[in-house]
N, C-alpha and C positions, 0 to 999 in steps of 0.2 A: 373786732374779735375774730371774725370769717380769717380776717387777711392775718393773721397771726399763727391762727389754727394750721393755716396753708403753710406757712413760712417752717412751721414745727413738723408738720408731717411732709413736706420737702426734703428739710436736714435730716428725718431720721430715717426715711426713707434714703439718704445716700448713705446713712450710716450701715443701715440692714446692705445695700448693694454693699459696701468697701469689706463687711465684715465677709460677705460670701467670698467676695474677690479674693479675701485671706485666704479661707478655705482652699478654693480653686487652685491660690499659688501652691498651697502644700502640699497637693494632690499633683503639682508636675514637678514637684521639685523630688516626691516620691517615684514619680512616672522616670524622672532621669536617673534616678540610683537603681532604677528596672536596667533603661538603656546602657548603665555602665555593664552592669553584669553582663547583658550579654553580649554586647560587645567583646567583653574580657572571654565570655565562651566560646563567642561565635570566631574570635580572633586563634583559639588555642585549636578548636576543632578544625576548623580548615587545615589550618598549617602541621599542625602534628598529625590528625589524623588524616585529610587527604592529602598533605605534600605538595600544595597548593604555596608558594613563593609568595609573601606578601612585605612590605616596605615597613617592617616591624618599628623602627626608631619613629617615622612620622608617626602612623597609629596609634602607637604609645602616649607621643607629645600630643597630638591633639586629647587623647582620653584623661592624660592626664589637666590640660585646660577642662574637660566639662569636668571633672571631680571638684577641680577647686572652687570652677564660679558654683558648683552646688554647694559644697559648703558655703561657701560666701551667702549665698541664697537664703540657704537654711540658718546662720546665723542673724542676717537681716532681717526677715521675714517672722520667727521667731521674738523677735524684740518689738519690730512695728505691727500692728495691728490693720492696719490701710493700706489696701491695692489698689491703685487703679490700673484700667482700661490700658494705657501706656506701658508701666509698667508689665503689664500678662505679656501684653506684646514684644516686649524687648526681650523676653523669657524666653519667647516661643521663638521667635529671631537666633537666638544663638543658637534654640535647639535645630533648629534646620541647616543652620552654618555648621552646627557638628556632623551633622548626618551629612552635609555636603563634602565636608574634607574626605571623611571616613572613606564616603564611597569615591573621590577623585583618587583616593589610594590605592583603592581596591577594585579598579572596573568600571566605575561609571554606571552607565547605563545599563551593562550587561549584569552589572551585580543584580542578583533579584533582587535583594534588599532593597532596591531603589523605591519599590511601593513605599517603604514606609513615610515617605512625602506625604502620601495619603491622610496618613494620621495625622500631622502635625495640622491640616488643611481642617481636619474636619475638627479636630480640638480648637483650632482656630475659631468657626463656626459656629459652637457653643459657646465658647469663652467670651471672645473679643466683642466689639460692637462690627458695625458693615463693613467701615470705610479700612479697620484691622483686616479684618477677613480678607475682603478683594485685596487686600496688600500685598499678605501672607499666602495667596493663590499665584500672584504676580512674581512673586519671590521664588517661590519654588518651581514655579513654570520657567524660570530665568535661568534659575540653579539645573536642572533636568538640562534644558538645552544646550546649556555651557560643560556640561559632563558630557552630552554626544560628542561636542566638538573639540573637548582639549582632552577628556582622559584617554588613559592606555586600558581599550579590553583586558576583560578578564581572562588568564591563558586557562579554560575551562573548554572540552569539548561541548559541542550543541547537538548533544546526541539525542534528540525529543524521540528517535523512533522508540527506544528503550526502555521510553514509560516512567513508571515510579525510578526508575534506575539509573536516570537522568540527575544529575548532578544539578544541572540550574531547574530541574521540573522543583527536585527535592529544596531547593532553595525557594521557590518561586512559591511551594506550598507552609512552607516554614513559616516564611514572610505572612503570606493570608491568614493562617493561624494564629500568628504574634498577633500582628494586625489587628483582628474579628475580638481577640479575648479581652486586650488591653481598652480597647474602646468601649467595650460591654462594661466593662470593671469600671473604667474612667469616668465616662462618660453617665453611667447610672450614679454613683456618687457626686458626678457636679453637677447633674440633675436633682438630688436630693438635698445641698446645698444649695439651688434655687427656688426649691419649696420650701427650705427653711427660712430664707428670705422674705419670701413672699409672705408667708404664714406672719410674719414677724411685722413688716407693712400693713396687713389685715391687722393685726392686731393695733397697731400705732392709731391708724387712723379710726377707729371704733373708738380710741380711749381719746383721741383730741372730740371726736362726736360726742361724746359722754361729758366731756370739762366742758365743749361750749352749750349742754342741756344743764349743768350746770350755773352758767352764768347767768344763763336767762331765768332759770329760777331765782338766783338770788337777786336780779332786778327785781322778778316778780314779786317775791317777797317784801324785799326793802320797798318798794310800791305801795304793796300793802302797808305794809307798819306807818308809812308815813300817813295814809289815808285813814288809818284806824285811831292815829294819834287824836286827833280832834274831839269825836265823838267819844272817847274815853275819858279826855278831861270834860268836854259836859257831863258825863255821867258821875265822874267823880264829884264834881261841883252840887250837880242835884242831892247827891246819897248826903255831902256835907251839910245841905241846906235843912235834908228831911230830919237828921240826927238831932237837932236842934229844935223840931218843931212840934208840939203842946200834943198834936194828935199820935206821933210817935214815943215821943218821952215819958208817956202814962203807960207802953203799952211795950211791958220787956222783950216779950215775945219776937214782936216787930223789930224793936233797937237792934235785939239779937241777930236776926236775920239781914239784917242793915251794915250790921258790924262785918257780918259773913261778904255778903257782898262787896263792898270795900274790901276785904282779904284777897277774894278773889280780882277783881279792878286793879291791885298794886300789884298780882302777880302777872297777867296781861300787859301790865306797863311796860312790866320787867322784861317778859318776852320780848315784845315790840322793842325794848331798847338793846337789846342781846342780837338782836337781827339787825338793827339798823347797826351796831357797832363791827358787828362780824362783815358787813357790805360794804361799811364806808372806812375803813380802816387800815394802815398795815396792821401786818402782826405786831412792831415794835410798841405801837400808841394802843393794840388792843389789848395788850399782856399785861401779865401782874407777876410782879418776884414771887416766888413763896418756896417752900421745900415740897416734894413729891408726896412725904406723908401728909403733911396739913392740905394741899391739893385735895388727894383724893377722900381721906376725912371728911371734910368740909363739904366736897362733894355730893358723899354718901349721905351725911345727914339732909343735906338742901334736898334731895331727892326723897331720901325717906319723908322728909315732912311734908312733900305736897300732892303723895301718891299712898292710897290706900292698897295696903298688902298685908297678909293672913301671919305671914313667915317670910322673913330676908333674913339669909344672912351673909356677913360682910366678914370676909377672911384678907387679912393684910400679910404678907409675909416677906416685907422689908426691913430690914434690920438696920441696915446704913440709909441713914436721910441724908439724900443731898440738894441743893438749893439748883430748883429749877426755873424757868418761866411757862406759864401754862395762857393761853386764848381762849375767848369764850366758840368759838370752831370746836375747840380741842373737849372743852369742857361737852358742849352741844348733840357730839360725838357719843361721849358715853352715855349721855340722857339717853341720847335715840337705842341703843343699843340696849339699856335696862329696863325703856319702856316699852321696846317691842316684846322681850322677856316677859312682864307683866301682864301683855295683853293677852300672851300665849300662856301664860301661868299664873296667874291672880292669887293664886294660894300659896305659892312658894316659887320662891328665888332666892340665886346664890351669886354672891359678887369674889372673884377671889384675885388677888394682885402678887405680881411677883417679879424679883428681878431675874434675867438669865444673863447673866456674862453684861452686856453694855448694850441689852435691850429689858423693855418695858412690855411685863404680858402682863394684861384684862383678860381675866374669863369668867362670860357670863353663863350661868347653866340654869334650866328653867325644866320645868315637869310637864310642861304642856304636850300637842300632837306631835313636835316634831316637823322638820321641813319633809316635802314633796320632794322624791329623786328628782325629779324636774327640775326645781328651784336649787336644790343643792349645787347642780350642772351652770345655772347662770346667776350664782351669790352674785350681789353685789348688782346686776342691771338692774336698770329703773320698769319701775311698772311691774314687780315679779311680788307676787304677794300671796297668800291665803287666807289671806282676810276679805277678800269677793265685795270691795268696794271701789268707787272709780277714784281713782289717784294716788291707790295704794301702792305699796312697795318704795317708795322714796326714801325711808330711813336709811336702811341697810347700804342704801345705794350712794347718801351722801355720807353713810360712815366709810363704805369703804375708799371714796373718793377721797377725804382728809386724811384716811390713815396714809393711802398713796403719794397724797402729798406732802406728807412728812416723812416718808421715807419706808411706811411700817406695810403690814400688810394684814389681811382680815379673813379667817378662816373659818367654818360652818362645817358640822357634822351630828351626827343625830345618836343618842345614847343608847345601848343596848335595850336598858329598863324602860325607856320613853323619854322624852324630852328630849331636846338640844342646846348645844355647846356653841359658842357663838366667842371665839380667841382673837383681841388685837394684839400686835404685836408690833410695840413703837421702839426706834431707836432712838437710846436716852442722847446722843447727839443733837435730835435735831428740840429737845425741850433743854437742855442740861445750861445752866445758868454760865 
């Protein structure tokens, strides 16, 4: 079960990475519809405003390749849901190949612009894994060097005495500014697509922890039941002997109490074989056809009759019956959830049933204290209880485990007047015949 556990929070944990990976891609494929613009600005201000001769056809061609492979990006990406590692990289590969032509166009190394390597290094950095990274360092270091030694200067005087007034200073500070913002913006956003990640991992592997406390209870259980079987049929065997014998059969009182006993012994049985069938079982061999109203009917009365309560009432508000299959899990489920209501409200309780659209809501609403803000904050974990006895808290824990497991989920809040609401909400898919 360990190695399973493993095997599940492994795949879902590449799930949570590939899903960020998504994120991250849309966030540079955002980052390059930045890069066109200013390019497109930074291409019209030079040449109009300062009269600065630039090789406007290439320019163009290359700007027009990064628009397309964005689109191309953004329609891919949009449709697939899965990044990898490989993938960011080849991303980030073209984008340095853009930035490389751009500036062989325009100067080379003299362009300020040339910092912007920087960025693509450090988004590297965050993004990729190492062996990306040092690639992507190597790439640009290659690219830089091969611009000293094959482009044409930029014809820009190097006027630095001049100060702000300086042509490449005012470039040089442009750049730093793009630079510093874009990475604050970027880089805080695919940091917060890795906490969403991670948070998403924490959660994964808390709820494999939770299904294998699970399993081991219902070992423990099915354990028990098997161990309790034996001495229940002694018992039962004696109660049949005593029914039968001269010192009891004069004495109604006794039979009557005898009779009691034996009610109680055939309900115990039942128990025991409801656990031993819910442990040893699929659901197809532990299921039973029926429709949803005779379900939960049948239900309601099996519970009303073996549990002393002042006031229940039971509100159905299904109009269409349709033929489902229900498990003794499923059934088990609602016990726990209308005995806990009991134990909290002895005087009154409310069962009320309902369809929404192509799910299945239970709500149970009881008069009692009400949950603890506490408890409200961890519904559903084991051991959380107000009942202040040791090994409490497991009901609510294996309801909301089975609702989980069928797809549903289980919801807790506490009523203005007192008492609490205590909502399952199953989809009729995973019972619907």
């Amino acid at each position: 079960m360990k190695t399973k556990n493993a095997e599940a929070v492994t795949t879902t944990a590449t799930t949570a990475e590939s899903a960020a990976g998504h994120k991250n891609m849309l966030q540079l494929i955002q980052l390059r519809w930045l890069a066109v613009i200013g390019q497109i600005t930074t291409i019209s201000v030079v040449t109009l405003g300062f009269g600065i001769h630039l090789p406007l056809p290439q320019m163009l061609a290359v700007l027009a390749c990064l628009i397309a492979f964005n689109i191309a990006s953004q329609l891919r990406w949009h449709e697939r849901q899965v990044v990898s590692n490989r993938e960011l990289f080849f991303a980030l590969l073209v984008d340095v190949a853009s930035l490389t032509a751009q500036l062989y166009f325009s100067g080379g190394t003299t362009n300020p612009f040339a910092f912007l390597y920087l960025l693509q290094v450090i988004l590297s950095a965050v993004l990729l894994e190492a062996w990306s990274t040092w690639t992507i360092v190597a790439v640009t270091g290659s690219c830089l060097a091969g611009l000293a030694l094959l482009s044409k200067p930029l014809a820009i005087p190097l006027d630095h005495e001049r100060g702000l007034l300086s042509l490449y200073l005012q470039g040089t500070l442009i750049c730093f500014v793009l630079n510093a913002s874009l990475l604050v913006f970027f880089i805080t956003r695919i940091n917060r697509n890795v906490r969403a990640a991670d948070a998403q991992l924490a959660h994964l592997r808390q709820r494999a922890a939770e299904e294998e406390h699970i399993v081991r209870m219902g070992l423990l259980a099915s354990g028990a039941a098997h161990e309790l079987g034996t001495p229940m049929a002694t018992m039962s065997v004696i109660l049949g002997d005593w029914k039968h014998m001269p010192e009891f059969m004069n004495h109604p009182e006794l039979l009557e109490e005898i009779n009691e006993m034996e009610t109680q012994l055939k309900r115990c049985k039942k128990i025991v074989s409801s656990i031993l069938l819910s442990a040893g079982e699929t659901r197809s061999e532990s299921s039973s056809k029926t429709t949803i109203n005779n379900f939960l009917n049948d239900l309601i009365r099996e519970w009303q009759a073996s549990r002393p309560i002042a006031s229940f009432e039971y509100h159905n508000a299904i109009d269409q019956d349709i033929p489902v299959v229900f498990d003794t899990a499923l059934k088990q489920m609602i016990f726990n959830v209308l005995d806990n209501g009991l134990e909290a409200s002895p005087h009154w309780l409310r069962f009320d049933v309902a369809r929404e659209a192509d799910a299945l809501r239970l709500t149970v609403t009881d008069a009692g204290p009400g949950f603890m803000p506490a408890m409200l904050a961890q519904i559903g974990k084991p051991y959380q209880s107000s009942k202040g006895r040791p090994g409490g808290g497991l009901g609510l824990f294996l309801v909301v485990n089975v609702a989980r497991t069928l797809g549903g989920t289980v919801t807790a809040h506490n009523r203005p007047e007192g008492g609490a609401i205590v909502q399952l909400n199953l989809p009729l898919a995973a019972i619907t015949l």
